[in-house]
N, C-alpha and C positions, 0 to 999 in steps of 0.2 A: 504494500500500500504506500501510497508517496507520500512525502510529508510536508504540510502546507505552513509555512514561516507568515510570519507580521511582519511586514516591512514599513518601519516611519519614513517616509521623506522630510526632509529639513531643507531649508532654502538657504543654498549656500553662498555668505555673503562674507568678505574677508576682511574686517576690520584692523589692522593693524597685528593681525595672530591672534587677538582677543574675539571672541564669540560674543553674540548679541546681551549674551546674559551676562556678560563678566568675567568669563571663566578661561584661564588659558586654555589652548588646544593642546591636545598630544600632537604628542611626534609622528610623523606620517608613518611610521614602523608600530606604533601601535594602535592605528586607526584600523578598526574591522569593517570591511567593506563588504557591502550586500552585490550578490552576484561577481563583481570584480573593480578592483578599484579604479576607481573615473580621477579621480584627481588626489591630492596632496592633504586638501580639510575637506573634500566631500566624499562619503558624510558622513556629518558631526554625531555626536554621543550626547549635547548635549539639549533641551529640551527649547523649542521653539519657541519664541514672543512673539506676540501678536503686536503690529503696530503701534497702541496705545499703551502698553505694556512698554515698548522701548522707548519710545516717541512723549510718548505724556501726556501728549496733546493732539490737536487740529494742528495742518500745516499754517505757515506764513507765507506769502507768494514774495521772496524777495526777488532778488536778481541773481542769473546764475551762479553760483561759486569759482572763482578763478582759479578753486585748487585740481580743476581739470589737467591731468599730465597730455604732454606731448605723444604720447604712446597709442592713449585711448583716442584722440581725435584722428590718427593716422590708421586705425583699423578700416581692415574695407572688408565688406563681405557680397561686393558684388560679382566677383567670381565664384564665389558657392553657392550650393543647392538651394532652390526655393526655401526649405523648411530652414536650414541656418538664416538666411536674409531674413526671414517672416521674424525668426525668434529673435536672432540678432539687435532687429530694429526695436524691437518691445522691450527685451533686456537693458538696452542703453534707455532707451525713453525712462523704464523704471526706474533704473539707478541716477538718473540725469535727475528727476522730478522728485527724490530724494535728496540730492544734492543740494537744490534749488530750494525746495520748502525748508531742507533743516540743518541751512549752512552752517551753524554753531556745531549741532552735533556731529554732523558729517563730517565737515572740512576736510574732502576729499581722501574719506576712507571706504566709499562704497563704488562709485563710477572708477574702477582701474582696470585693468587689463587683467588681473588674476581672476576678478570677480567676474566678468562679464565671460571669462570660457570657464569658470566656475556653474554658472548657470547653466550656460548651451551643456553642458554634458548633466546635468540636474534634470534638465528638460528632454534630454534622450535619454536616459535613463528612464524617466516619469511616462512619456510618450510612446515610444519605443521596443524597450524592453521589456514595459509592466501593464502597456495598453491604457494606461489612462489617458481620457481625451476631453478636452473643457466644454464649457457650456457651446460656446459658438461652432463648435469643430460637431457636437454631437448632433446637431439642428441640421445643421450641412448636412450629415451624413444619414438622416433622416432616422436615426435611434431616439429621440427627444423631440418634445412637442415644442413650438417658439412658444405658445402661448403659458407655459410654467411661469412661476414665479423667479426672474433672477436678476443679479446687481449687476450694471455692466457700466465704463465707465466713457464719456465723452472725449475725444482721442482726435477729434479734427472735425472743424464746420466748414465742407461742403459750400452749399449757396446760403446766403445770408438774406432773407426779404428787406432793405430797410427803406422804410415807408416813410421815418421821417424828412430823408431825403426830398419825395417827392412831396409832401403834405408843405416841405417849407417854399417849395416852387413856387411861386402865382404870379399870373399874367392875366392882362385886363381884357386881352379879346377871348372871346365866345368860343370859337375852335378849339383854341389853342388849353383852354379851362377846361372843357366838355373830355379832350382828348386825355388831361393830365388827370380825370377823376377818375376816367375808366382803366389807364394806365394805374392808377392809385387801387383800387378795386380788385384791378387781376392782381395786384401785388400783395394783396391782404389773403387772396384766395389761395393764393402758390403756397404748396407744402416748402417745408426746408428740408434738406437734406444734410444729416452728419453721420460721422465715423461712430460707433462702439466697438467696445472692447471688452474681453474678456481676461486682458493680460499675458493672453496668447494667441489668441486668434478677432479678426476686426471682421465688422460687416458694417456695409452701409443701411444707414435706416433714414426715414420716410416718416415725417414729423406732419400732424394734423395741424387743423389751424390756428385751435389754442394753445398745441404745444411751439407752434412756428409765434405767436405773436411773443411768448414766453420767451423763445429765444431773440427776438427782434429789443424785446427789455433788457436784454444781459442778465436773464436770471437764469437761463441756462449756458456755460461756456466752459469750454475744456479741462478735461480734469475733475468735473465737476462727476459723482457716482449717483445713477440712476435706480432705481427698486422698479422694475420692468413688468407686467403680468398682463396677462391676457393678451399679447401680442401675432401675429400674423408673417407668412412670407408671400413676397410678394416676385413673380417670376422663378417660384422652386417649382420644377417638374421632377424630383428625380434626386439621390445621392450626389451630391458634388463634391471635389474637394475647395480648400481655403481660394486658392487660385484660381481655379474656374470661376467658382460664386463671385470676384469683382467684378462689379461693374452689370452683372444680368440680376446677384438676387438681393431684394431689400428688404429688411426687417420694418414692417408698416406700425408704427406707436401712436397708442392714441392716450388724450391726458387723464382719462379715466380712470388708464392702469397704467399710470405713470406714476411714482413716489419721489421724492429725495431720499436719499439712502445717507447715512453716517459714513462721516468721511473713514473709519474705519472697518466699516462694512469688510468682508472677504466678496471680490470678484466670483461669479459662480451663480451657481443653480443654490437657492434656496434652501434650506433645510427643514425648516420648518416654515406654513402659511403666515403671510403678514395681517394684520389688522385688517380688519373690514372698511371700505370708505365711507364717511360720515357723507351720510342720503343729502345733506344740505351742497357738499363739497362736487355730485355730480352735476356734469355741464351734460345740456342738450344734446347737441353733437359732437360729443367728447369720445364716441365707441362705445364699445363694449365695457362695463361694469362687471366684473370678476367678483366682487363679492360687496354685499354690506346690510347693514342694520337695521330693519324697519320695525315697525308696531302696527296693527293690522285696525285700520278704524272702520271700514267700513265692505261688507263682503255684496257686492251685486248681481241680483241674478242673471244664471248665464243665459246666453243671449247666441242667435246664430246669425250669419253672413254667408249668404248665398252669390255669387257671382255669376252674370247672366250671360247667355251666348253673346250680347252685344258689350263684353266691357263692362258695363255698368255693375253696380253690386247691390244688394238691400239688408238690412237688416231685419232681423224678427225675434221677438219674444217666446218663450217655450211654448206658451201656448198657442200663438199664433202658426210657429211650423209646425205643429201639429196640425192643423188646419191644414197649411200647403202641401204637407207630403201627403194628406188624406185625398185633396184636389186631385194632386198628381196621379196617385196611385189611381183614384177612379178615372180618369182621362188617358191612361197608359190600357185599365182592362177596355174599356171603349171601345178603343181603337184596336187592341188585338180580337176582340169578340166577333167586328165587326168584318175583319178578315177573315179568320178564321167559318163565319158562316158563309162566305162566298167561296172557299175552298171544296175543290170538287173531294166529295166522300168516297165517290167508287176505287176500286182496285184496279182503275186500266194501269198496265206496263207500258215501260217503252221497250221493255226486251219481249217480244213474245215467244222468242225460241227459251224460253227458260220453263222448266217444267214446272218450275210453282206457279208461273202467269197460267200455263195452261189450264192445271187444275183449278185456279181461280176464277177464269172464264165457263169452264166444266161447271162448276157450284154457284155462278150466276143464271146459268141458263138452263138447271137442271129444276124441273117440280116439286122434289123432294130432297135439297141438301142434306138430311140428317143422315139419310139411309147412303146416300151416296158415299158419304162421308165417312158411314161404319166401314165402307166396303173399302176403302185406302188401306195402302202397306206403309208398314212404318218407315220406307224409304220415302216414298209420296209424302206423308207427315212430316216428315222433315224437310222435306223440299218447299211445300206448302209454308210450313211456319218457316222458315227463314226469308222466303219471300215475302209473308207478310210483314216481318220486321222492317226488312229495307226498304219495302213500302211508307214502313209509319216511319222512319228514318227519315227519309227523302222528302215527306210530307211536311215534316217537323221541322227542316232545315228550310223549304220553302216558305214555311207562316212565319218563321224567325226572320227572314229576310226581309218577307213583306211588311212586318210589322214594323225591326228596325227603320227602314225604309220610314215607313208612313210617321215614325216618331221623331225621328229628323229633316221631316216638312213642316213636322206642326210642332217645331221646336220643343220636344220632349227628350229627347234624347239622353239626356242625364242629368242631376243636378251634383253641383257641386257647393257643397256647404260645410261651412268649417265651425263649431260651435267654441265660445270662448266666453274666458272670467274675468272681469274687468274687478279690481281691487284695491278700494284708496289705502294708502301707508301714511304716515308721517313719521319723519325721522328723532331719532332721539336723540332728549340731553339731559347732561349733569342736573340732579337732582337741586343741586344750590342755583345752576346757571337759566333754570326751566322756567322764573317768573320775568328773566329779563329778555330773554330771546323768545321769539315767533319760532315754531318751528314748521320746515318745509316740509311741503303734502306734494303729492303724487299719486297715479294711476301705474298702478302695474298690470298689463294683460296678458292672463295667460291661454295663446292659445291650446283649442283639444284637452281641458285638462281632465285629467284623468278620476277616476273615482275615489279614487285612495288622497290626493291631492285637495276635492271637493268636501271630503271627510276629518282632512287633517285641521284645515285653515276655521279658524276661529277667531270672532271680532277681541279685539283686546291684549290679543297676544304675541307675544316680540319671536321675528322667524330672522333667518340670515337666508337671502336671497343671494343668486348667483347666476351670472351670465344674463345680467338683464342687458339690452340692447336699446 
């Protein structure tokens, strides 16, 4: 039987020969290495910090640190495989964007040439050897749904809408105003476009219009970590990898499931579901709604929508379609009654060389059917009755036709009705905060719903609702 090992990964970051915790490292002769040794400190023995554990805090956007060497700005990796470039470029960005937010503590002990092929063999080893693969690499690969919950972080903006530009424009003739409000107008409507990341792998994404006015404010800008859900692809047919996906597939975000995430957040798929969105905080046409809070005020009976051969649609009351399917139904036997009595009753064939038509002709024109009838062999009988079958077969198949037919003259031909539950909510608040705030009401409908659904929902009481639209 084979024996399955725990392997910790540690993120190999080379401080001075000191480790993130404090602790000197050993000697590379006594460093035990999982599978086979990748480098000199990778990897460490000793136990990983999380960002705010070393860090302390939020970053500060200074100005880059000048304790960049000569070495690291001379690395090129544009002679190497896609997958080095890809990680390459994130590696420096990482370590750069460390340097940059926490010049004191840094001052150029993390952005060096040890640490950056420190990593690329972290990340083959992780990728490679042990089959781990990140949130955006799993979506590509079509094993992961985009619409999950996960934190991904803003890594480069694309097209920028800004409206202020043209809003400060103005000119006094008529043309020239009329042209700059509809030019203003398309520019409010244009999605933006920016980079995410996963810390490994980037996709482009497709920003709605209140996430696009959000970034037009500078409330959303680089570097800045998203808490992503219910999200969509847009242009995926199919497994891709990282490199195929630029440029054809886009990740489509709407601000519904959109969060701010803690600048310490881990990059990644979720672990556990976030909070519900406060019902006041949903926008219009914000998307999809992934989950949140309501209180049930008022439950209305359900109701159906029929949609007519012309487009148009009507509504009705349960009692009321009761009434129309009753109509229908009498107007549907009508019409097939009515055919069906103009249907010829006799047994003529069109095959007469078939020896059940014969004997059916035989028992139409014979005085006394019954005796005739004793006197057949049970091969006769059985010829006789299968010919009357495909008789009444062929008979059945011509009323069905004629009827179909006569029900789509006289526009019967089918109804199409969808019954649904129309449901006011209002959202909740803090018990202290409940006599100074209004709170925001809504319809939720549910179409078709089900009977278990119809039995559950009770005036007065708090449900979490999900994938409202």
């Amino acid at each position: 039987m084979p024996l399955l090992t725990m392997v910790r990964f540690i993120t190999p970051i080379s401080t001075n020969r000191q480790s993130s915790a404090g602790v000197p490292k050993l000697p590379p002769t006594q460093i035990t290495s999982c599978r086979t040794k990748l480098s000199a400190y990778y990897p460490f023995q000793h136990k990983r910090k999380t960002w705010k554990e070393y860090f302390g805090g939020p970053p500060c956007f200074n100005c880059l640190a000048e304790h960049i060497i000569d070495e690291v700005k001379l690395m090129d990796a544009k002679g190497a495989e896609r997958w080095v470039n890809n990680h390459y470029k994130w590696i420096v960005w990482k370590l750069a964007s460390l340097e940059r937010c926490y010049p004191t503590k840094a001052a150029g002990k993390f952005l060096t040439v040890a640490n950056v092929l420190d990593e690329l063999k972290y990340r083959y080893d992780r990728e490679v050897n042990n089959g781990h693969r990140s949130a955006i690499k799993k979506i590509l690969e079509g094993n992961a749904l985009p619409s999950l919950m996960m934190v991904l972080c803003i890594s480069a903006i694309y097209s920028h809408p800004d409206v202020h530009k043209l809003e400060a424009v103005g000119t006094d003739e008529n043309e020239n105003s009329i042209k700059n409000k509809s030019l203003l107008a398309a520019k409010r409507n244009m999605p933006a476009h920016i980079e995410l990341t996963d810390g490994w792998y980037a996709l482009e994404a497709s920003l709605d219009v209140a996430l696009s006015e959000q970034l037009q404010k500078r409330k959303l800008f680089i570097g800045q970590k998203l808490r992503i859900w219910g999200a969509s692809l847009c242009g995926w047919t199919g497994p891709v990898s990282f490199h195929e996906a630029s440029g054809t597939v886009k990740l489509m975000v709407h601000v519904n499931g959109s969060y701010r995430a803690r600048w310490d957040d881990p990059l990644g798929f979720c672990k556990h579901v976030g909070p519900p969105l406060a019902f006041k905080c949903i926008k219009a046409s914000g998307g999809r709604v992934p989950r949140t809070l309501v209180g049930v005020a008022r439950i209305y009976p359900v109701l159906y929508k029929e949609r007519l051969p012309d487009g148009s649609s009507i509504v009705r009351s349960e009692r009321m379609e009761r009434k129309a399917l009753q109509l229908y139904h009498q107007r549907v036997s009508k019409i097939a009654e009515d055919i069906m009595s103009e249907q010829d009753e006799n047994c003529a064939s069109t095959d007469d060389s078939e020896e059940g038509a014969k004997i059916c002709k035989m028992l139409e024109q014979a005085a006394e059917p019954e005796v005739m009838m004793a006197g057949l062999t049970s091969e006769q009988m059985i010829s006789f009755s299968s010919y009357q079958a495909k008789q009444k077969e062929a008979r059945q198949n011509e009323v069905a036709k004629k009827v179909e037919n006569a029900l789509e003259v006289a526009g019967l031909s089918s109804r199409d009705v969808t019954p649904f539950l129309k449901v006011r909510v209002t959202g909740l608040a803090h018990k202290i905060s409940a006599t100074k705030t209004i709170n925001k009401e809504g319809l939720i409908t549910i179409w078709n719903p089900t009977e278990k659904q119809k039995a559950d929902l009770v005036e007065g009481q708090v449900y979490i609702a999900t994938g409202l639209l």
